[in-house]
Steps between C-alpha positions, in 0.01 A plus 500: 500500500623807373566787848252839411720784624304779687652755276418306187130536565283801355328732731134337383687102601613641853146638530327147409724298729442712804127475451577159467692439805282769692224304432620162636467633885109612447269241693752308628465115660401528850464890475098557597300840531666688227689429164810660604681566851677795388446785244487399167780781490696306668504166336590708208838604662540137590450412110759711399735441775436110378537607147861669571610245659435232255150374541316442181142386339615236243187321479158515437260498780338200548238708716422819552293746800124594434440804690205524763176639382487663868704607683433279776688204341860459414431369148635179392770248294335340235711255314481538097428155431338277749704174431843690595304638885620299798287378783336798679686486816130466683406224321805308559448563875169353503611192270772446718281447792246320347807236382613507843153408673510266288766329547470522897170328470624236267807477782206486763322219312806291401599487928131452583547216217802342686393511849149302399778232336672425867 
């Protein structure tokens, strides 16, 4: 992969990858009540501070934020193609505890099994 210098990029490409990288830390994971814990000022100081020190958007998004229609809600992550979204983090919870109910019971029942065999 070929390195993109900072100087080598055009006043319109430094302005795309700071929106780009600004944009990363709206709504994040665990963050509830608001989509952003600072200023968006800020996190734009933060994207060019990241830019000048090497950070760069080399990819394409494989999701992107949808902003609130309120603004009582932090907006959301919606993944661009459904096959490439993981697990939603609350649905693995709950899937993880119904598979280990389950197999506590079946533990349960396979003891109950061996003690009625003595």
């Amino acid at each position: 992969m070929q390195s993109v210098e900072y100087a080598d990029l055009s006043d319109e490409q430094k302005e795309a990858q700071i929106l780009a990288l600004a944009a990363m830390f709206v709504a994040l994971p665990g963050v509830t009540g608001a989509p952003l814990v600072m200023g968006a000022d800020y996190y734009r100081e933060v994207a060019i501070h990241m830019l000048e020190g090497g950070a760069r958007v080399i990819a394409e998004p494989i999701k992107r934020y949808v902003p609130p229609e309120d603004l009582r809600s932090a907006g959301k992550w919606v993944y661009n193609d459904a096959a490439t979204a993981p697990e939603d983090p609350r649905d693995r919870y709950k899937r993880l505890a119904r598979e280990q109910q389950a197999d506590y019971m079946a533990e349960l029942d396979r003891r109950k099994k061996s003690r009625k065999k003595k």
